[in-house]
C-alpha positions as CSV (number, residue, x, y, z in Angstrom):
1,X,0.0,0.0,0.0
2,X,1.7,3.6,-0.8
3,X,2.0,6.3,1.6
4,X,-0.5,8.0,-0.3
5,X,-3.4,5.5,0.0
6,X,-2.6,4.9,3.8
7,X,-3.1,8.7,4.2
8,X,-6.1,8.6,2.8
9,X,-7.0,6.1,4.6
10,X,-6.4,7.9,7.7
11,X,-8.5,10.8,6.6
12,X,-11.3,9.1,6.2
13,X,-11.2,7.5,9.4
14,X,-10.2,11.3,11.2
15,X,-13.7,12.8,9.3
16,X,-15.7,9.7,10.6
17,X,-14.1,9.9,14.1
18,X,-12.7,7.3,14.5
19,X,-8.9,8.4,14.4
20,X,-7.2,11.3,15.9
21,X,-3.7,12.1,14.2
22,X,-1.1,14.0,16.0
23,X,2.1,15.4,14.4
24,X,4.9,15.3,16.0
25,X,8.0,17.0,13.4
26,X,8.1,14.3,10.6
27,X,5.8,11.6,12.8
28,X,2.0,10.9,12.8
29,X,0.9,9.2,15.5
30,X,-2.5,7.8,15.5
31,X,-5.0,7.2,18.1
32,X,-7.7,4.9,18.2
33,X,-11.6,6.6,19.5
34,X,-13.6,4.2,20.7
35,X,-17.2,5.8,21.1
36,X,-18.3,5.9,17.6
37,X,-17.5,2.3,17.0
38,X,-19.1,1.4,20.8
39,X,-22.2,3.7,19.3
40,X,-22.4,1.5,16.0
41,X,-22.3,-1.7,18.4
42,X,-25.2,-0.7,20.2
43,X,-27.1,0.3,17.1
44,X,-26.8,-2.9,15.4
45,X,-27.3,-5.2,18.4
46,X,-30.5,-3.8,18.8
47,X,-31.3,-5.0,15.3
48,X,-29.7,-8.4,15.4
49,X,-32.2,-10.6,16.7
50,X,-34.8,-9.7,13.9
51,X,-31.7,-9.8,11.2
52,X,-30.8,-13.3,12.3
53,X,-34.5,-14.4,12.4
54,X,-34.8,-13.3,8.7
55,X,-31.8,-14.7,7.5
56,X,-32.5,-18.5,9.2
57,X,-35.6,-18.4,7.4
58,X,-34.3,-17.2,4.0
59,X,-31.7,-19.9,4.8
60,X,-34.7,-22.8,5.6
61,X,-36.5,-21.6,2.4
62,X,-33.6,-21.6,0.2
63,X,-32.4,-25.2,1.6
64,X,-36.1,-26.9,1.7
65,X,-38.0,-24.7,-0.7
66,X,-42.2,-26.0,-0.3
67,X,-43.6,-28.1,-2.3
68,X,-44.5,-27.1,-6.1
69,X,-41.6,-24.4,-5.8
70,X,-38.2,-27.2,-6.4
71,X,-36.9,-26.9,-10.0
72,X,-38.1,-23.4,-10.6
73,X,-35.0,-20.8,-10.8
């Protein structure tokens, strides 16, 4: 990966929060922030239960499709 791409990168993470650069002369250091990614977390456990309910039973009906529905693509 160039220095470029990694610094890019690392902007995109700094605009979302998620970093926070420091100079120091010639060195970046880079700090990981927690709260946003705790934040996420939360957000999608709350969804999870339902997501995993729909995606068993996409995964039933795509391994034992009902009757009249097998062959049909």
């Amino acid at each position: 990966m160039t220095l470029p791409a990694v610094s890019k990168h690392l902007r995109v993470l700094e605009r979302a929060g998620l970093v926070r650069r420091e100079r120091d002369g010639w060195y970046h250091r880079c700090y990981l922030e927690a709260g946003p990614l705790e934040d996420a977390a939360a957000f999608l456990s709350r969804y999870r239960p339902f997501w995993e309910g729909t995606l068993d039973a996409l995964a039933s009906y795509v391994e034992d499709p009902p009757e009249g529905k097998k062959g049909r693509r």
